[in-house]
C-alpha positions as CSV (number, residue, x, y, z in Angstrom):
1,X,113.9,91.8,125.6
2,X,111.0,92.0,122.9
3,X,109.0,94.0,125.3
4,X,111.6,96.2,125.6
5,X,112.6,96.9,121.9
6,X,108.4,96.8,120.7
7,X,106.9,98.1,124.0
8,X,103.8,99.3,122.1
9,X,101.0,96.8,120.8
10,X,101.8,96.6,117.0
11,X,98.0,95.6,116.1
12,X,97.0,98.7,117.9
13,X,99.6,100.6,116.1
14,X,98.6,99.8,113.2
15,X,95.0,102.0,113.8
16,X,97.2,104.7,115.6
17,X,96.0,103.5,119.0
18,X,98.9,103.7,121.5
19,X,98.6,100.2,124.0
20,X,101.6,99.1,126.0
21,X,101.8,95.7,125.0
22,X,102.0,92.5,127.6
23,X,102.2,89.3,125.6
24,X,105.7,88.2,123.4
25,X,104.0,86.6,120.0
26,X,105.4,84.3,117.5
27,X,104.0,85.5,114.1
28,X,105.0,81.9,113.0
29,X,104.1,79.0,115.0
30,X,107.5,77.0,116.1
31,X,106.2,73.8,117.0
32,X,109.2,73.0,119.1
33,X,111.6,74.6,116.7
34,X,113.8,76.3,119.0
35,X,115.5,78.4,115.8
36,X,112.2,79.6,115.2
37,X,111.3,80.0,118.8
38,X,114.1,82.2,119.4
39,X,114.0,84.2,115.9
40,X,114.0,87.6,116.7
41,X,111.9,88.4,113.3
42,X,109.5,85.8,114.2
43,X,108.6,87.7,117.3
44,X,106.0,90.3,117.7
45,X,104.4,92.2,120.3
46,X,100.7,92.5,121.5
47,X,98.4,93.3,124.4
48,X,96.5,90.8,125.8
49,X,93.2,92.0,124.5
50,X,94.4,91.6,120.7
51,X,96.6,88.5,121.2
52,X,93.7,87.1,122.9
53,X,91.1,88.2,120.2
54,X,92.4,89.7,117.0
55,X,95.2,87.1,116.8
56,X,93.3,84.1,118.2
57,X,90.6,84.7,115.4
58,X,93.2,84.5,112.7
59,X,95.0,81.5,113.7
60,X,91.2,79.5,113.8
61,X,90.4,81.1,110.8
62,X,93.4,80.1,108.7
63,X,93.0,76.7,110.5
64,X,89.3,76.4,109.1
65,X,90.7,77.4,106.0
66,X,93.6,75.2,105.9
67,X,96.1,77.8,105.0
68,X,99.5,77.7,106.2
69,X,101.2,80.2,108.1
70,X,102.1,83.8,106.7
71,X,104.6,85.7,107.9
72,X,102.9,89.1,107.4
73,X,101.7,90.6,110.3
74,X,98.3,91.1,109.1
75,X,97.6,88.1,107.6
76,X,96.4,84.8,109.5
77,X,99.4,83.7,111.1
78,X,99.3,79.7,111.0
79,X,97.3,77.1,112.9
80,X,98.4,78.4,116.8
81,X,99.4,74.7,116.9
82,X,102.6,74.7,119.0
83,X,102.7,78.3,119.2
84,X,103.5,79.7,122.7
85,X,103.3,83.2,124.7
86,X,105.1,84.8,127.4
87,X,103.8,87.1,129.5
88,X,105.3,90.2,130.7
89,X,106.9,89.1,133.5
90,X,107.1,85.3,132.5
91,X,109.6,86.6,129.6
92,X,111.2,88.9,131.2
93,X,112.3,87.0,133.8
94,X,116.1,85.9,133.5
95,X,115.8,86.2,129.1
96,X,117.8,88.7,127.4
């Protein structure tokens, strides 16, 4: 469903790079909250080679920092404690 309705990497968007994105995001961490887990506005999408790097680096920087999470896009999102990913075809698989 996410996938479907952002099908283009939004990090990549935002330099005008076009990247089909592959990984379902939470810009907030839900630690098991399954409101926030299933918040469509909490939900963002990435390719794998800017969840895995872009994203990654800003969750372990606002952890070294001890921020807590933001809910702008490019700001660092939260710890990545609890947080989970789907992959395409892990979250597209009977969700809608």
């Amino acid at each position: 469903m996410q996938l479907n309705r952002e099908p283009l990497c939004r990090y990549c968007l935002e330099n005008d790079i076009l990247t089909s994105a592959e990984v379902v995001d939470h810009k907030r961490p839900h630690r098991g909250d399954p409101v926030l887990f299933w918040a469509l506005d909490n939900l963002q999408s990435l390719c794998k080679s800017c969840h895995d790097g872009r994203k990654q680096a800003e969750e372990r920087a606002a952890e070294r920092t001890g921020r807590g999470p933001k809910i702008a896009v490019e700001a660092a999102l939260g710890t990545g404690e609890g947080s989970h990913i789907f992959a395409r075809d892990e979250f597209d698989g009977g969700v809608s």
